[in-house]
C-alpha positions as CSV (number, residue, x, y, z in Angstrom):
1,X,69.5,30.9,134.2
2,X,70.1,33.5,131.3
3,X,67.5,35.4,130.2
4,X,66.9,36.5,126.5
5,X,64.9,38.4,124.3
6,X,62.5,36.2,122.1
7,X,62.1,38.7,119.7
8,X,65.4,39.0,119.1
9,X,66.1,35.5,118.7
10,X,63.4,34.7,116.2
11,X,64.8,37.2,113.9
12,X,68.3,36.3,113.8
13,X,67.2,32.8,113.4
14,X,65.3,33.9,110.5
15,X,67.9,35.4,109.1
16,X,70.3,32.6,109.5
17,X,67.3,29.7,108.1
18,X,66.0,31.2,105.8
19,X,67.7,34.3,104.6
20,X,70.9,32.8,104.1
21,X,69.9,28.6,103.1
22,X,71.0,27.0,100.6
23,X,67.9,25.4,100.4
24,X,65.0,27.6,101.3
25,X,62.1,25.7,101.7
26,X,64.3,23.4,104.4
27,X,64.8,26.7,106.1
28,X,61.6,28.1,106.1
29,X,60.5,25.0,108.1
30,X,63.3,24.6,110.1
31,X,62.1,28.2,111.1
32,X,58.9,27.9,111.5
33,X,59.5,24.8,114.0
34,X,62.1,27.2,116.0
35,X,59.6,29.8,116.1
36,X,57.2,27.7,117.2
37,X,59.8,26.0,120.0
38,X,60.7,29.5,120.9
39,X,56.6,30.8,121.2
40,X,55.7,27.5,123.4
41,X,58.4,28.3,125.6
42,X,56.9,29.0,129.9
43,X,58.8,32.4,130.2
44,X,59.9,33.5,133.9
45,X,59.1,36.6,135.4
46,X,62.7,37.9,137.1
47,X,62.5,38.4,140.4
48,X,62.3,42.2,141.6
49,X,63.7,43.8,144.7
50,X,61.5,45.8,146.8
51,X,61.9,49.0,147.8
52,X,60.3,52.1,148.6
53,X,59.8,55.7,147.3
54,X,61.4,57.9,150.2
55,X,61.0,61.7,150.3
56,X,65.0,63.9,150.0
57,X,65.4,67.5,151.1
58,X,66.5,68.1,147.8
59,X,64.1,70.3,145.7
60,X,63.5,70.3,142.1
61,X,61.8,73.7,140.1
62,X,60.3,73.9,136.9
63,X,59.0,77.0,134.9
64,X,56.6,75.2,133.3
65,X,57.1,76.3,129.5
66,X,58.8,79.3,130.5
67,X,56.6,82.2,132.0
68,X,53.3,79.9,131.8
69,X,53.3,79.3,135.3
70,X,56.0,77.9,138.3
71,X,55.9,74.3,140.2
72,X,58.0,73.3,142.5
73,X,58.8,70.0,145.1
74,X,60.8,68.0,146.1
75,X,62.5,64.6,145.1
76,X,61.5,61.4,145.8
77,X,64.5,58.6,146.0
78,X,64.3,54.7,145.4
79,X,65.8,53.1,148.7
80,X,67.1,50.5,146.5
81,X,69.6,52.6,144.4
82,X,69.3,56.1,145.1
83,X,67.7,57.3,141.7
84,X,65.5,60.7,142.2
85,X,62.3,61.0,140.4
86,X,60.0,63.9,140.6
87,X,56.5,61.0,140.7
88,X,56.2,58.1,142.6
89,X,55.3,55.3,140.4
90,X,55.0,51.6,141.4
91,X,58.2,50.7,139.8
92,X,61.7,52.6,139.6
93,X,62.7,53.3,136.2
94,X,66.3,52.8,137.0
95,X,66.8,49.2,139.4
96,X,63.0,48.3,138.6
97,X,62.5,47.8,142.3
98,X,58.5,47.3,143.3
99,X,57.6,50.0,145.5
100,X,56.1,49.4,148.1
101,X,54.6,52.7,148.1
102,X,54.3,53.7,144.6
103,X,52.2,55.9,143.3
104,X,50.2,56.8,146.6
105,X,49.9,59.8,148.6
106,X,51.4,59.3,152.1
């Protein structure tokens, strides 16, 4: 299975039907029966790993805005790849692993 972007593929069919037809009208329906193909389509949602947000010993500082004030804490780390974030959230915004814990005070 290969997943695409829809979007995407709608506008470079566009461009190929009907920007570039010899015979317009042809390619404006041809298009519009693509389109139409392409929106009817049952998507898939990929599958996700799981994972979970797990607290390093590695801290992180900020000034806030320099002088305005001083936060500090330390990094949280996706047990699926290792990427450090400051917030948990429910997803990791590198692998895209669902956390398990996301977002939620311990």
């Amino acid at each position: 299975m290969r997943l695409i972007n829809a979007d995407d593929l709608k506008e470079h069919a566009q461009k190929l039907l009907v920007g570039e037809s010899i015979n317009t009208y042809f390619g404006i329906n041809l298009y519009k029966m693509f389109e139409e193909i392409i929106d009817n389509t049952p998507t898939v949602e990929p599958e996700r790993s799981q994972g979970e947000w797990q607290e390093t010993d590695v801290l992180w500082e900020d000034n806030c805005g320099g002088g305005m004030g001083y936060d500090y804490g330390y990094y949280f780390k996706c047990s699926a790849c290792d990427k450090k974030v400051i917030d948990k959230t429910n997803f990791c915004p590198e692998c895209g692993a669902t956390m398990q814990n996301g977002g939620k005070e311990e």
